[in-house]
PDB file as gemmi writes it, atoms N, CA and C in Angstrom:
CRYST1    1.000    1.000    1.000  90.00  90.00  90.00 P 1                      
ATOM      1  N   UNK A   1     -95.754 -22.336-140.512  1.00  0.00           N  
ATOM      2  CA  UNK A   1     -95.420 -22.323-139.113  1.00  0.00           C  
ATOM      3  C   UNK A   1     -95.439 -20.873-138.621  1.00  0.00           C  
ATOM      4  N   UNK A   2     -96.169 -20.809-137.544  1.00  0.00           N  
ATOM      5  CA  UNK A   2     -96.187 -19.712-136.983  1.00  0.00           C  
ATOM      6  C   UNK A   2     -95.806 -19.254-135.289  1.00  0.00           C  
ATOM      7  N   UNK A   3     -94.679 -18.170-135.288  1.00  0.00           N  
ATOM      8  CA  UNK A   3     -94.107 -18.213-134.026  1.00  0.00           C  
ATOM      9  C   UNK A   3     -95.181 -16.756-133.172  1.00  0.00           C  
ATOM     10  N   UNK A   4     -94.884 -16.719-131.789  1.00  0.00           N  
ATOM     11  CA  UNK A   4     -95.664 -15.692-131.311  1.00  0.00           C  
ATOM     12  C   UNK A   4     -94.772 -15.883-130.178  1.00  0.00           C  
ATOM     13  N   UNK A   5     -94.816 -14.427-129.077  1.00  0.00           N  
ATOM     14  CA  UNK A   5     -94.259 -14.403-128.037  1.00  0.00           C  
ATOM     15  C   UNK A   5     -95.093 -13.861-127.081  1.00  0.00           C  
ATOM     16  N   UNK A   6     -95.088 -13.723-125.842  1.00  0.00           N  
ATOM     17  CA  UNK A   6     -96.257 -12.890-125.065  1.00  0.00           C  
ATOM     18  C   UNK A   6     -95.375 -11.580-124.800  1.00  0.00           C  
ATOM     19  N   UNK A   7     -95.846 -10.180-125.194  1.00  0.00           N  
ATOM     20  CA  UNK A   7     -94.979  -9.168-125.049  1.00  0.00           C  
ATOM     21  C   UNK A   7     -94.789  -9.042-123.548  1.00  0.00           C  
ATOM     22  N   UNK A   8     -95.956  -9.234-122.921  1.00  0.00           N  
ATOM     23  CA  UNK A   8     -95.660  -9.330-121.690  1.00  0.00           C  
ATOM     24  C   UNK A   8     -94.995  -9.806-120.735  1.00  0.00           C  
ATOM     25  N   UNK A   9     -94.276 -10.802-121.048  1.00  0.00           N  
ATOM     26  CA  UNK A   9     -93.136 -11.565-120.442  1.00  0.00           C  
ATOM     27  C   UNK A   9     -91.838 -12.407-121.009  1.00  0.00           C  
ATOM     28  N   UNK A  10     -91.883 -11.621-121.946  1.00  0.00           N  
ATOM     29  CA  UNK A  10     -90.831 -11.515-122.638  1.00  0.00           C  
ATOM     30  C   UNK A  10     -89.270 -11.185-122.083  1.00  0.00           C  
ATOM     31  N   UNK A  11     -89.405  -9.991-121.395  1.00  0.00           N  
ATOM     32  CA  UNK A  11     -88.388  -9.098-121.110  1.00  0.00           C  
ATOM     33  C   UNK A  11     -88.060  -9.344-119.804  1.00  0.00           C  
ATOM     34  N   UNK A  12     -89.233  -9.445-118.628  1.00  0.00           N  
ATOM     35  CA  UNK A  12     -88.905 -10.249-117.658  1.00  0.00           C  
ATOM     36  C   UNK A  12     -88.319 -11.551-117.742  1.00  0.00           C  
ATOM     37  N   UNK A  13     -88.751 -12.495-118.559  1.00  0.00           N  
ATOM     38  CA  UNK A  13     -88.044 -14.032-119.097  1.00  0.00           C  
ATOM     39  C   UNK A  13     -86.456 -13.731-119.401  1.00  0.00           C  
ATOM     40  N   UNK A  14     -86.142 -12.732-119.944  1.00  0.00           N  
ATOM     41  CA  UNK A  14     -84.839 -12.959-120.243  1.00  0.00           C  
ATOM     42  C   UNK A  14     -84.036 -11.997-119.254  1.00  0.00           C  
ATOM     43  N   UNK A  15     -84.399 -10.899-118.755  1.00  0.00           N  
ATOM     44  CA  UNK A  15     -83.778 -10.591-117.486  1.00  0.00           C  
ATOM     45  C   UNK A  15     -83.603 -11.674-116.835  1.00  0.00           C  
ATOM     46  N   UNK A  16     -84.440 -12.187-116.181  1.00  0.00           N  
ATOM     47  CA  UNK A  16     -84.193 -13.386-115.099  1.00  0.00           C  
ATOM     48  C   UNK A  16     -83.789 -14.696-115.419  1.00  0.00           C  
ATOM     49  N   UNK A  17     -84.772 -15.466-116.145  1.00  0.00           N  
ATOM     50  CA  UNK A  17     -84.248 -17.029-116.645  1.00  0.00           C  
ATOM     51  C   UNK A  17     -82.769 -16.875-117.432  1.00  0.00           C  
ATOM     52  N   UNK A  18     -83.095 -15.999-118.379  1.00  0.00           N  
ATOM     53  CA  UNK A  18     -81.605 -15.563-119.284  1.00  0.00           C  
ATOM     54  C   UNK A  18     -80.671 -15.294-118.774  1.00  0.00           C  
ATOM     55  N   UNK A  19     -80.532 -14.074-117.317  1.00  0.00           N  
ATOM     56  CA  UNK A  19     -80.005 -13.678-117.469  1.00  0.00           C  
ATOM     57  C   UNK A  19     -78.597 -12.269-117.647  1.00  0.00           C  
ATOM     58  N   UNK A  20     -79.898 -11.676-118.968  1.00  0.00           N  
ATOM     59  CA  UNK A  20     -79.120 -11.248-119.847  1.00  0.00           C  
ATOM     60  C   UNK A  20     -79.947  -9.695-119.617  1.00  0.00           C  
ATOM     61  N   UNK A  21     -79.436  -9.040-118.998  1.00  0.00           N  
ATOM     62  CA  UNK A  21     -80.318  -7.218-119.496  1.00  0.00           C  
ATOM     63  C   UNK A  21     -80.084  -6.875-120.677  1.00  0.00           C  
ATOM     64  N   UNK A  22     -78.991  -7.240-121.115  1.00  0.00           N  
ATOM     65  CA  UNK A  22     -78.483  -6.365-121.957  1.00  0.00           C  
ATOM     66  C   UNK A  22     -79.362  -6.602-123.344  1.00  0.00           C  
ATOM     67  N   UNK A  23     -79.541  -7.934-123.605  1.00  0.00           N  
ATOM     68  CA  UNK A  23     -80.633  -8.601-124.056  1.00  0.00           C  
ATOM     69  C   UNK A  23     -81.911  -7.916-124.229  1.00  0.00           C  
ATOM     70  N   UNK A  24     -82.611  -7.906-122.689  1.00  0.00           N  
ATOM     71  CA  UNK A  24     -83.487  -7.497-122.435  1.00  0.00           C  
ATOM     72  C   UNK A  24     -84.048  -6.055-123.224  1.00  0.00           C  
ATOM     73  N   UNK A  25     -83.032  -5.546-122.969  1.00  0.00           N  
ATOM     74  CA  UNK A  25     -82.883  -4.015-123.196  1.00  0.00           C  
ATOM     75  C   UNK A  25     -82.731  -3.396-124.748  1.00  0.00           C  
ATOM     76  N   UNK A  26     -82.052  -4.303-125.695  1.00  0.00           N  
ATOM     77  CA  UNK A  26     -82.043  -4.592-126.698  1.00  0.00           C  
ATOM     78  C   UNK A  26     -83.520  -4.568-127.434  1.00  0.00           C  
ATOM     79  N   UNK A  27     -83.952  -6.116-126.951  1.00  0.00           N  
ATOM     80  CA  UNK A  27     -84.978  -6.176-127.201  1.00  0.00           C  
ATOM     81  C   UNK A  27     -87.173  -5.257-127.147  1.00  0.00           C  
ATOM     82  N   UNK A  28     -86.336  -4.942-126.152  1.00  0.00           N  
ATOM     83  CA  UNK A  28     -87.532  -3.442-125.366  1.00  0.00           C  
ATOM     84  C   UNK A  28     -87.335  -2.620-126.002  1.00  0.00           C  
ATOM     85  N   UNK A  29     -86.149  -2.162-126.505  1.00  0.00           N  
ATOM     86  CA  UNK A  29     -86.213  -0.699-127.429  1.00  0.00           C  
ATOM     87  C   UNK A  29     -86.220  -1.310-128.890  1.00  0.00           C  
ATOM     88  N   UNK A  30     -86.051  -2.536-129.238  1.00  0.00           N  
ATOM     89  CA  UNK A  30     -86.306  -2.515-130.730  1.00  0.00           C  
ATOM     90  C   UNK A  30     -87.990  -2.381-130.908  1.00  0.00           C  
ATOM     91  N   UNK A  31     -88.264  -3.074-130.226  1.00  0.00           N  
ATOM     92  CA  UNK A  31     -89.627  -3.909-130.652  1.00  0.00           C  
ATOM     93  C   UNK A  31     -90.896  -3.003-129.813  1.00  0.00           C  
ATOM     94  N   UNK A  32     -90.646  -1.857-128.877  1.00  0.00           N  
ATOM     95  CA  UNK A  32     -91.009  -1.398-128.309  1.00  0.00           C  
ATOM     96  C   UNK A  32     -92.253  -2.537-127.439  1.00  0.00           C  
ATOM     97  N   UNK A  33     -91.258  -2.530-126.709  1.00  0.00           N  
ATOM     98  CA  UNK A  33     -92.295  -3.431-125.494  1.00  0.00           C  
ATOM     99  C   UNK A  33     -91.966  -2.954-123.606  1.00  0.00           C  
ATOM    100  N   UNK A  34     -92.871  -3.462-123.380  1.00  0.00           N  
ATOM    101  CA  UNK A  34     -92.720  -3.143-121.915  1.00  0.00           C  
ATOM    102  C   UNK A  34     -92.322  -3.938-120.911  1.00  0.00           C  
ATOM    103  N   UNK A  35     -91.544  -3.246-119.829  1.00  0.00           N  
ATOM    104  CA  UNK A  35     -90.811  -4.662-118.753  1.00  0.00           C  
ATOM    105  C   UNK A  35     -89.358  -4.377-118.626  1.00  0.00           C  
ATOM    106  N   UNK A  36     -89.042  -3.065-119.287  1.00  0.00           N  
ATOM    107  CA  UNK A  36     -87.778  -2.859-119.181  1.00  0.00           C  
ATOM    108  C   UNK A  36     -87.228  -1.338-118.042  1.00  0.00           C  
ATOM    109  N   UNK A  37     -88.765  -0.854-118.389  1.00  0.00           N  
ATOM    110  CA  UNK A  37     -88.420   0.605-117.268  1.00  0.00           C  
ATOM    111  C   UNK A  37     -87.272   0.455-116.520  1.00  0.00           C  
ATOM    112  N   UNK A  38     -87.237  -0.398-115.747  1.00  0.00           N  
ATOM    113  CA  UNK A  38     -86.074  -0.203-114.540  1.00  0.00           C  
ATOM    114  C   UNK A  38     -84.828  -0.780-115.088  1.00  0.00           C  
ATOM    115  N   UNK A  39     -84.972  -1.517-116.103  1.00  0.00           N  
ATOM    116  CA  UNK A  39     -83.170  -2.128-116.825  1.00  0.00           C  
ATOM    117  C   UNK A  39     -82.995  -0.349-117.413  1.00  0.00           C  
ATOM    118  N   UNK A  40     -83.716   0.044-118.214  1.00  0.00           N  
ATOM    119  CA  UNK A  40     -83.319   1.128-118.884  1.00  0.00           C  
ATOM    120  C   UNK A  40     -82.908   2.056-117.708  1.00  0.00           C  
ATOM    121  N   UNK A  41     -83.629   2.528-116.819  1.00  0.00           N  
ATOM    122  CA  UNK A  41     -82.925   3.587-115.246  1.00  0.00           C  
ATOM    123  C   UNK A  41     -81.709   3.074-114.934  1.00  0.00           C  
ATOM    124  N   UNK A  42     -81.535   1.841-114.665  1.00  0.00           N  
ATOM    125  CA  UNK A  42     -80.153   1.271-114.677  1.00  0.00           C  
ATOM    126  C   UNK A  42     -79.392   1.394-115.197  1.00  0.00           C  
ATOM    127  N   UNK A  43     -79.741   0.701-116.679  1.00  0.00           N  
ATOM    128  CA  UNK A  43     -78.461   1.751-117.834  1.00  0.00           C  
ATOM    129  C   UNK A  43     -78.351   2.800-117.772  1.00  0.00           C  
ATOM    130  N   UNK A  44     -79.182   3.421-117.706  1.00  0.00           N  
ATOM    131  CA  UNK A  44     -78.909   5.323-117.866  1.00  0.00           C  
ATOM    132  C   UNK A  44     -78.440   5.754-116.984  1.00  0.00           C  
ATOM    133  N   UNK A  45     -78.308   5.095-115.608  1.00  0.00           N  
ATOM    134  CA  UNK A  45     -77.800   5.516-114.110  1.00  0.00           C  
ATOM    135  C   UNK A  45     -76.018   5.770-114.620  1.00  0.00           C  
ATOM    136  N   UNK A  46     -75.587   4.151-114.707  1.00  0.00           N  
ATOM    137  CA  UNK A  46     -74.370   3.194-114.528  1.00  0.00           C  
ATOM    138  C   UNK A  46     -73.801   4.143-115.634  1.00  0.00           C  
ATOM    139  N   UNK A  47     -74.873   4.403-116.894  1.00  0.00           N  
ATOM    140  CA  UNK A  47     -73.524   5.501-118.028  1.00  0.00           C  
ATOM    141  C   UNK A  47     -73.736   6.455-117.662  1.00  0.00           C  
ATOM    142  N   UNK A  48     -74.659   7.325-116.735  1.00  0.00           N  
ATOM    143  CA  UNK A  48     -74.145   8.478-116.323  1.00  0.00           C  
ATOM    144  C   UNK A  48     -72.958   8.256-115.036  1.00  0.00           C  
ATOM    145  N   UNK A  49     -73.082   7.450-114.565  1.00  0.00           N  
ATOM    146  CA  UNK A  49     -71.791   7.140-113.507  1.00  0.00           C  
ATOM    147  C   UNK A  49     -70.788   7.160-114.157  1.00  0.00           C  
ATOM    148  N   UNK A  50     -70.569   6.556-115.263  1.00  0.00           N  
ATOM    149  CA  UNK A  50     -69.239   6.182-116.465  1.00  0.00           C  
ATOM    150  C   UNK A  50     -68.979   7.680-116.695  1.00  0.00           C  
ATOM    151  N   UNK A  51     -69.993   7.768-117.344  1.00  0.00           N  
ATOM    152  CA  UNK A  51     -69.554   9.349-117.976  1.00  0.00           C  
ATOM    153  C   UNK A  51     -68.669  10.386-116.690  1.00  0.00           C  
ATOM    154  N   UNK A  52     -69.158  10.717-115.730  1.00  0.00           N  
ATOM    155  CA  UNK A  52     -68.570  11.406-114.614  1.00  0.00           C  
ATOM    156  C   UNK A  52     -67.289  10.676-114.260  1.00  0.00           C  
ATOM    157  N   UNK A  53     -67.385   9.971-114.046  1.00  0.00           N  
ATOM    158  CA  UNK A  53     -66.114   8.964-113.743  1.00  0.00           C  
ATOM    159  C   UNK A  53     -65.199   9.343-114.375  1.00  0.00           C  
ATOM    160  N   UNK A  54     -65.226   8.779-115.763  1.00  0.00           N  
ATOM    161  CA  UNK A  54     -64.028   9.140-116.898  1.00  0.00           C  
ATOM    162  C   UNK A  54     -63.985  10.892-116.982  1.00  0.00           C  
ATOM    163  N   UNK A  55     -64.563  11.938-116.841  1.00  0.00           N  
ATOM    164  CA  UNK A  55     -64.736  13.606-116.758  1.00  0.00           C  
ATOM    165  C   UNK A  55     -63.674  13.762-115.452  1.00  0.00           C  
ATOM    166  N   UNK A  56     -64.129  12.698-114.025  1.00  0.00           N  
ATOM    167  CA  UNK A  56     -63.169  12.930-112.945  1.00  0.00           C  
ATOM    168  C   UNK A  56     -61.623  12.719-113.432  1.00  0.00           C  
ATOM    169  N   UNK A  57     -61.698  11.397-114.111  1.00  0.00           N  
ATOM    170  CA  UNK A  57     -60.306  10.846-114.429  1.00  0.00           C  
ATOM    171  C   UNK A  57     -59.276  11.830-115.638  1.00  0.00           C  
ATOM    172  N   UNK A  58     -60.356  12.199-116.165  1.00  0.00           N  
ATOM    173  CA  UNK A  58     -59.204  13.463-116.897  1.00  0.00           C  
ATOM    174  C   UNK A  58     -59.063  14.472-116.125  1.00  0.00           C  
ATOM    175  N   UNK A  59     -59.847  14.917-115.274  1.00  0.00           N  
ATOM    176  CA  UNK A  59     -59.832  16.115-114.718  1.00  0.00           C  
ATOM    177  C   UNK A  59     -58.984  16.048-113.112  1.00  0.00           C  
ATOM    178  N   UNK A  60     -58.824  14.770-112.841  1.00  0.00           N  
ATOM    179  CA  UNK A  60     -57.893  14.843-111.934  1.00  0.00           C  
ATOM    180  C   UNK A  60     -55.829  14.807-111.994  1.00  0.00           C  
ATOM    181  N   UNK A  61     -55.663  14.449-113.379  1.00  0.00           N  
ATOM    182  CA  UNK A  61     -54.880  14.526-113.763  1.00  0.00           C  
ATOM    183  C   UNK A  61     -54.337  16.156-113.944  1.00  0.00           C  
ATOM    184  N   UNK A  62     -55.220  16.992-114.123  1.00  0.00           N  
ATOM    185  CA  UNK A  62     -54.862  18.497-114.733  1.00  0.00           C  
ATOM    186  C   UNK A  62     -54.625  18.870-113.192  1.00  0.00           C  
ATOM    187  N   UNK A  63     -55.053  18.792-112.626  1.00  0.00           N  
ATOM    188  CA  UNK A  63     -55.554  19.068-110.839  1.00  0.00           C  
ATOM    189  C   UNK A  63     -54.505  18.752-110.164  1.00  0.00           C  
ATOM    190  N   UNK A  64     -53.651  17.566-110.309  1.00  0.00           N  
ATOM    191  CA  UNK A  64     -52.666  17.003-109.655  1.00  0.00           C  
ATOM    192  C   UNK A  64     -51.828  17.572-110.422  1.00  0.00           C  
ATOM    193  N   UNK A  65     -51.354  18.072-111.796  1.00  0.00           N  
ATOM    194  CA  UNK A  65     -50.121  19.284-112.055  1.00  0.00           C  
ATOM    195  C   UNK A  65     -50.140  19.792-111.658  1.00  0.00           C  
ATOM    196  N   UNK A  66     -51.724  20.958-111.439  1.00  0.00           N  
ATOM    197  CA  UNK A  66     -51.335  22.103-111.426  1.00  0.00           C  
ATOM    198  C   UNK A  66     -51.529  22.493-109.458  1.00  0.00           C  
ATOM    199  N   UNK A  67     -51.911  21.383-108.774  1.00  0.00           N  
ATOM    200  CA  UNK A  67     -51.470  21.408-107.338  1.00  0.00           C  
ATOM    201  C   UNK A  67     -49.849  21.222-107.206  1.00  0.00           C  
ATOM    202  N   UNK A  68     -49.460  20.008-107.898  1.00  0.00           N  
ATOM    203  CA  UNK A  68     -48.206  19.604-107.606  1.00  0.00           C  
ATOM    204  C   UNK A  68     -47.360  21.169-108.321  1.00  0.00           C  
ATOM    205  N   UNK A  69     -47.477  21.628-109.444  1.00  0.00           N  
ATOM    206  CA  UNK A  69     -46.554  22.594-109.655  1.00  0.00           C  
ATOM    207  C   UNK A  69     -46.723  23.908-108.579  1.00  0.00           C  
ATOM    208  N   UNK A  70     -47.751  24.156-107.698  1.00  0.00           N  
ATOM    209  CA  UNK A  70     -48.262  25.158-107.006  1.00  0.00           C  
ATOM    210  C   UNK A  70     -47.069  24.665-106.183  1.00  0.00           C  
ATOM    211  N   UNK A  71     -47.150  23.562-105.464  1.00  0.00           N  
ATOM    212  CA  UNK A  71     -46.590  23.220-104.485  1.00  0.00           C  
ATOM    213  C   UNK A  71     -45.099  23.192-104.410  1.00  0.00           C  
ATOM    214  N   UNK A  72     -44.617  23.196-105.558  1.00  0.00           N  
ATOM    215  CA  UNK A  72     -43.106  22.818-106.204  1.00  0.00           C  
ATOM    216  C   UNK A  72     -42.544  24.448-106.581  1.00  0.00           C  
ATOM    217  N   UNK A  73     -43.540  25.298-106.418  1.00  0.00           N  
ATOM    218  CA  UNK A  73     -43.112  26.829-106.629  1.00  0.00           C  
ATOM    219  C   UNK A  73     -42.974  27.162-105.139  1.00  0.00           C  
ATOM    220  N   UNK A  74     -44.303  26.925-104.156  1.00  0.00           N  
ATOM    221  CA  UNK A  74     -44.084  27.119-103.224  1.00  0.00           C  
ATOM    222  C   UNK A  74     -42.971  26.430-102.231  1.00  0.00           C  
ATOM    223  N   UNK A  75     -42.696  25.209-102.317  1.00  0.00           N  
ATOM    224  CA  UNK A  75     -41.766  24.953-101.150  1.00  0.00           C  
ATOM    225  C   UNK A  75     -40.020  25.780-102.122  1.00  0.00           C  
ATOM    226  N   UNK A  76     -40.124  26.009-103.345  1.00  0.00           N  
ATOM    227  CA  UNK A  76     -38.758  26.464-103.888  1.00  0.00           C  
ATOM    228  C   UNK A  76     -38.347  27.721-103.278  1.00  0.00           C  
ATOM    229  N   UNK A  77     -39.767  28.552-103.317  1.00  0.00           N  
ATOM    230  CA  UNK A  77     -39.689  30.382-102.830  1.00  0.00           C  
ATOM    231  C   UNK A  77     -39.021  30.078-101.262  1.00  0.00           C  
ATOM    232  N   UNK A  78     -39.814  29.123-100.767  1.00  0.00           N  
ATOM    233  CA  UNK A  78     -39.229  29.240 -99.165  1.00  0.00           C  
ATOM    234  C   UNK A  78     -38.007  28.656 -99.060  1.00  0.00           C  
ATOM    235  N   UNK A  79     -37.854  27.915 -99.560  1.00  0.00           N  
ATOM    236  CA  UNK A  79     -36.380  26.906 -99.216  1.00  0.00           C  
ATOM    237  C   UNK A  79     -34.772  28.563-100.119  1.00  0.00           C  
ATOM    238  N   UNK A  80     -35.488  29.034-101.247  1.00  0.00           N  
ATOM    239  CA  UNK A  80     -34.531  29.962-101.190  1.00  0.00           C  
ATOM    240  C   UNK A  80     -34.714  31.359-100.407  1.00  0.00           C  
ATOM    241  N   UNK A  81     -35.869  31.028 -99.707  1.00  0.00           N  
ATOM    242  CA  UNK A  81     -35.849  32.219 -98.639  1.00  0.00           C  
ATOM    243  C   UNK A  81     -34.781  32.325 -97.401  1.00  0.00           C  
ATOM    244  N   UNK A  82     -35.507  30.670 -97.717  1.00  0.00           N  
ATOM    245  CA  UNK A  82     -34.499  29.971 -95.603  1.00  0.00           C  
ATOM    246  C   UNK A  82     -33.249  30.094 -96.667  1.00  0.00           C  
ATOM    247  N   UNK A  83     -32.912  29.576 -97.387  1.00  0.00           N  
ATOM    248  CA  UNK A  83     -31.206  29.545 -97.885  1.00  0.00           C  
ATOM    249  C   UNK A  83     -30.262  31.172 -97.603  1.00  0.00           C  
ATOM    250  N   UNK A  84     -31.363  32.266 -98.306  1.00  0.00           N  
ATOM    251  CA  UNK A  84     -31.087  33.666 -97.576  1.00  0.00           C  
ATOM    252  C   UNK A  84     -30.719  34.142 -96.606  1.00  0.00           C  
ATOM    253  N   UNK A  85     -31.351  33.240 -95.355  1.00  0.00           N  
ATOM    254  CA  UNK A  85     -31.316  33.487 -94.166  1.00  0.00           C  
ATOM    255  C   UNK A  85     -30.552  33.012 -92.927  1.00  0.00           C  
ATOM    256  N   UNK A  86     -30.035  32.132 -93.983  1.00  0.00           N  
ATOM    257  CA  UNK A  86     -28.954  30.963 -92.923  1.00  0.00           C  
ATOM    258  C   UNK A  86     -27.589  32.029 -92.944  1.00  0.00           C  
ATOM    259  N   UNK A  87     -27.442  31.923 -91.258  1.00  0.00           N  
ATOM    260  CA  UNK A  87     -26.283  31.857 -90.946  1.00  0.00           C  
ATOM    261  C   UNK A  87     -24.920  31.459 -91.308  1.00  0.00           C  
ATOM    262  N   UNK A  88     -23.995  32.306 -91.693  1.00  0.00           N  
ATOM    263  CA  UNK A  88     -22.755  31.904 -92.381  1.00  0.00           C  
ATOM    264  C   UNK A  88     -22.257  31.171 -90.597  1.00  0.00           C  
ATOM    265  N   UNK A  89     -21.595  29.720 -90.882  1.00  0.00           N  
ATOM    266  CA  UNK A  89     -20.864  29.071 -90.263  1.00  0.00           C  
ATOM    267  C   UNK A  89     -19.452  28.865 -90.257  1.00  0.00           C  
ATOM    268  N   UNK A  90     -18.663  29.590 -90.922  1.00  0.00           N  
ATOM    269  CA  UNK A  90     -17.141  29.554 -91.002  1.00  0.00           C  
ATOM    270  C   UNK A  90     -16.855  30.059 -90.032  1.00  0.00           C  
TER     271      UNK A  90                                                      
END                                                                             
């Protein structure tokens, strides 16, 4: 028994009827076939989106200390400035 596939529509068949890119994509880089160009731009888009994403998400955390401690020095300097400056009321 002998099986065969058409390389040519292979990858389109299971993108669409399937589906499945991920599949697709799998299959295109094992077997080196064609029909995947644009699943692969896609993947490579969506994990460079991931990648930046998660780079923002650590990096906004450091950003929000070191604003929030800026800010927590600054309103302290003034509030014991104004405290300096207040009028004795007795």
């Amino acid at each position: 028994m002998s099986v065969s596939i058409d390389e040519n529509t292979i990858i389109p068949y299971v993108t669409q009827q399937l589906q499945n890119p991920d599949l697709a994509l799998r299959l295109a880089s094992r077997c080196n076939l064609s029909g995947a160009e644009e699943l692969f731009v896609r993947k490579f888009n969506l994990l460079m989106a991931m990648e930046i994403t998660q780079r923002l998400q650590r990096l906004l955390p450091l950003r929000h200390k070191e604003y929030f401690g800026r800010l927590r020095h600054s309103r302290s300097s003034k509030l014991s400035s104004f405290k300096e400056n207040l009028p004795l009321l007795c």
